[in-house]
N, C-alpha and C positions, 0 to 999 in steps of 0.2 A: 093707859099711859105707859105701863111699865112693858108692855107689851111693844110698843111703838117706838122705846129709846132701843130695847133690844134687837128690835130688825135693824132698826137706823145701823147700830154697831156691828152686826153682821154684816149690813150691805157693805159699811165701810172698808169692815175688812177685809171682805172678799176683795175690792176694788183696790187693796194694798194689795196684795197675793199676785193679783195675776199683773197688774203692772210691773211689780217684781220681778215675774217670770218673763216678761215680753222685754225687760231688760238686757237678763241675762239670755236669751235667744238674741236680739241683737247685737252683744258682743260678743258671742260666740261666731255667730256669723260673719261678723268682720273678721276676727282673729282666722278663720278660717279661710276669708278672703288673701287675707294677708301673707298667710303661709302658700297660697299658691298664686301669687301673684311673682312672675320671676324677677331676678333680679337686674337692675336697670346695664342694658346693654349684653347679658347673656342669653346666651341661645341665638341670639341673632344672626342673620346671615350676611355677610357683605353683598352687595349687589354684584352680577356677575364683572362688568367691567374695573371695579375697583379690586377687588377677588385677584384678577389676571393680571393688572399693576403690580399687587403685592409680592405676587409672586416671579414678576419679571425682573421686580428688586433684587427680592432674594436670591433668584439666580446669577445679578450680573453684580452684586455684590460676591458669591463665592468664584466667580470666572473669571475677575479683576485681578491683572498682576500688575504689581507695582513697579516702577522704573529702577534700571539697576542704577547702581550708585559709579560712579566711573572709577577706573583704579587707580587714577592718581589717587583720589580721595579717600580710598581704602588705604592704599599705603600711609598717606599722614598719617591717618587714622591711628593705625599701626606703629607708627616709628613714635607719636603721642605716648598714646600705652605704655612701649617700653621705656620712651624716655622718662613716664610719671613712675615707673616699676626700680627704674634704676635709683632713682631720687630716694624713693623710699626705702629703699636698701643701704644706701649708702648715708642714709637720714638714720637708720636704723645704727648703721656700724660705728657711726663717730657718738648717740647714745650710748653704745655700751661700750667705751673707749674706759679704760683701767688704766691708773695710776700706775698700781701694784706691780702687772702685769710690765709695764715699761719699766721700773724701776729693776726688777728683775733682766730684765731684755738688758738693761746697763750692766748691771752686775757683772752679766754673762762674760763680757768683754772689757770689762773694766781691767785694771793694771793690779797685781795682786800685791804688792806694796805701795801703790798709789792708789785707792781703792776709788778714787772721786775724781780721775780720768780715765778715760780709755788712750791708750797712745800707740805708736806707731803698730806693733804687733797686734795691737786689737783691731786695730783698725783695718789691717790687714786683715784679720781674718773676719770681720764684718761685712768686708766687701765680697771677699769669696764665700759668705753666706747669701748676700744677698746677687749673688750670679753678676757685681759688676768690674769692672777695671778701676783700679781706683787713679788711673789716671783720663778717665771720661768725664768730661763736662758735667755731664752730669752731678757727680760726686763735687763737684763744685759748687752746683744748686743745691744739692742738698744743705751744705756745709755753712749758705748763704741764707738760708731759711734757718737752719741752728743759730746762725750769728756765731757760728765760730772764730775766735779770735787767731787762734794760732793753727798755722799748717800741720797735720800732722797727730791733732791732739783734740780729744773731746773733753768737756770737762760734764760733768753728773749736771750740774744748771744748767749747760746750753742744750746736752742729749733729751733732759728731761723738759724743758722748757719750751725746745722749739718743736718736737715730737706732739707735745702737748696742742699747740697750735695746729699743726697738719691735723690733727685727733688721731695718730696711728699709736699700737702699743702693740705690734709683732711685727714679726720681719715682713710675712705675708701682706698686710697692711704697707709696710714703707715701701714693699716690691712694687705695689700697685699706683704708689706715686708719682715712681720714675718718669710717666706718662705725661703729668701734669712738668717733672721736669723737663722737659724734652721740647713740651709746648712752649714753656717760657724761655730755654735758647731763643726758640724762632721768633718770641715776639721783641720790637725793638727797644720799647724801652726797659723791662726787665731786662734783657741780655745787657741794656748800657749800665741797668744799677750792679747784674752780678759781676760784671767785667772791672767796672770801680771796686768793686769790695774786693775782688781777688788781690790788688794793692794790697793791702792793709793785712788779706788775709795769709800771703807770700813773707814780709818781710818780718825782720825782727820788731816785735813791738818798742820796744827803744831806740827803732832806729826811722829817720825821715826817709831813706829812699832803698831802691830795691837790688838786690844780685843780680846782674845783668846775664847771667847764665838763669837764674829764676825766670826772669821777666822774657826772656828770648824763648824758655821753653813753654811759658804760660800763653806768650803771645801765639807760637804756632799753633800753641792746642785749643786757642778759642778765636783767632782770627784768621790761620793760613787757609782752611777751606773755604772761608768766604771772602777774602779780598786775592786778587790775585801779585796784587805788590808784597804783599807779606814776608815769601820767602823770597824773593832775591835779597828785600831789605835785613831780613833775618842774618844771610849768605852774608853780604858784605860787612854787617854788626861782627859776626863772631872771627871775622879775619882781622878786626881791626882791638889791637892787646891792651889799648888806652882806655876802651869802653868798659867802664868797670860800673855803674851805676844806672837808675834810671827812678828819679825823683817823680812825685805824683803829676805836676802839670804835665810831662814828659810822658807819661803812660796816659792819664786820660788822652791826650792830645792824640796820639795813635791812633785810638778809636776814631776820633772826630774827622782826621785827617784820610782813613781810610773810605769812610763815610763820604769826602767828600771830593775825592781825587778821582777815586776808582774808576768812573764813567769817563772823566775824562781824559786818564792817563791809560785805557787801554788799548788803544791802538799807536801810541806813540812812546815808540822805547828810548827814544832820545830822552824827552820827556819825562820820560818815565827814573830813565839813571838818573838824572838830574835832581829831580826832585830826592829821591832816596839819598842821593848824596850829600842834598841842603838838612834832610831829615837827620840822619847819622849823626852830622855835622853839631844838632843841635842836640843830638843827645851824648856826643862828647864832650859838650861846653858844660 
């Protein structure tokens, strides 16, 4: 009996053992399968006619030239650029626009016993700083953007004030304005508000109306180049010794009158005396 549990338990374990092994033989063998089984899709070959596609791609891919672009549409391009290049410069310059810096710039010019205006001397030599005449329209605009009150005279609030507004705080800066001045002569209704202000900014502030040697000399220099009635009218004003004034409806009216004759009083000089002499007429009354 004891003889017979013993085989039993040998046969058994034999029959563990080699099952065991014929385990691990089978997973060996797979794992071995495994590592030489290639990976899905390499090594592969295209077939010949796809093969010859691919490559006909790839060559009329690098042979492909793109359409040129036309030159109109380069230049926009171009004039975009510098117009976004300019912006940002000029975005840049009025950022670092200084108080200090202006205040000083007043200083420069200011009256050395009036220390809180600049006046006629300064202003002189301001203009031959900045390269202008100071009897050019321009200097007018400026003067109309300051809000200057009195001809002749800047006070430390209007220099500082309306400088501040333009964003300029050097000469090099206001130089570069002139341009923007220049533009608003030409346009009509800024030139009609500077030419109004020039009234107020001519005459004595306590007084209602204006020197008619003022007003004759502010007229040719902002209206004789563009109306052609101006200077005969001018002509006949300064021969007549009674014209001593010229009150605000009297000066706007000028304007409007020039505005609205000129087309049709230039071919007819009958017409043309006549009216000047109705005109005259009403600015000796």
């Amino acid at each position: 009996a004891k003889f017979r549990i013993k085989r039993c338990q040998a046969l058994k374990h034999g029959e563990l053992r080699s099952s065991y092994h014929e385990g691990i033989q089978i997973m060996g063998s797979g794992s071995s399968k495994s590592k030489k089984a290639p990976a899905s899709g390499a090594g592969t070959k295209l077939p010949p006619k796809h093969e010859a596609n691919s490559k006909g791609t790839h060559e009329a891919d690098k042979g492909a030239v793109k359409p040129p672009s036309s030159p109109g549409k380069e230049k926009e391009k171009e004039k975009e650029k510098e117009k976004s290049a300019k912006s940002k410069r000029q975005a840049a310059k009025e950022d670092s626009f200084s108080s200090r810096k202006l205040e000083e710039l007043f200083n420069k010019y200011a009256n050395a016993n009036c220390k809180d205006k600049i006046t006629p001397d300064g202003l002189t030599q301001f203009c031959q700083d900045l390269g202008v005449d100071p009897e050019d329209p321009t200097m007018l605009v400026l003067a109309w953007h300051l809000n200057a009150r009195d001809c002749g005279v800047f006070t430390k609030e209007e220099f500082l004030g309306g400088f501040e507004k333009l964003r300029v705080d050097s000469l090099e800066r206001i130089k570069e304005k002139f341009a923007l001045f220049r533009t608003e002569l030409e346009d009509k209704e800024k030139f009609r508000d500077v030419y109004e202000y020039a009234f107020s900014f001519l005459k004595e502030q306590e007084s209602r109306v204006l020197d008619a040697q003022l007003a004759c000399g502010m007229l040719g220099l902002l209206l004789k180049d563009r109306y052609a009635l101006v200077e005969p009218f001018l002509e006949f004003i300064q021969t007549r010794d009674n014209v001593k004034v010229f009150n605000r409806d009297q000066w706007n009216s000028m304007l409007e009158f020039c505005d609205t004759a000129e087309d049709d009083l230039a071919s007819h000089d009958d017409a043309m005396s006549c009216t000047l002499l109705f005109l005259a007429a009403a600015v000796q009354k």
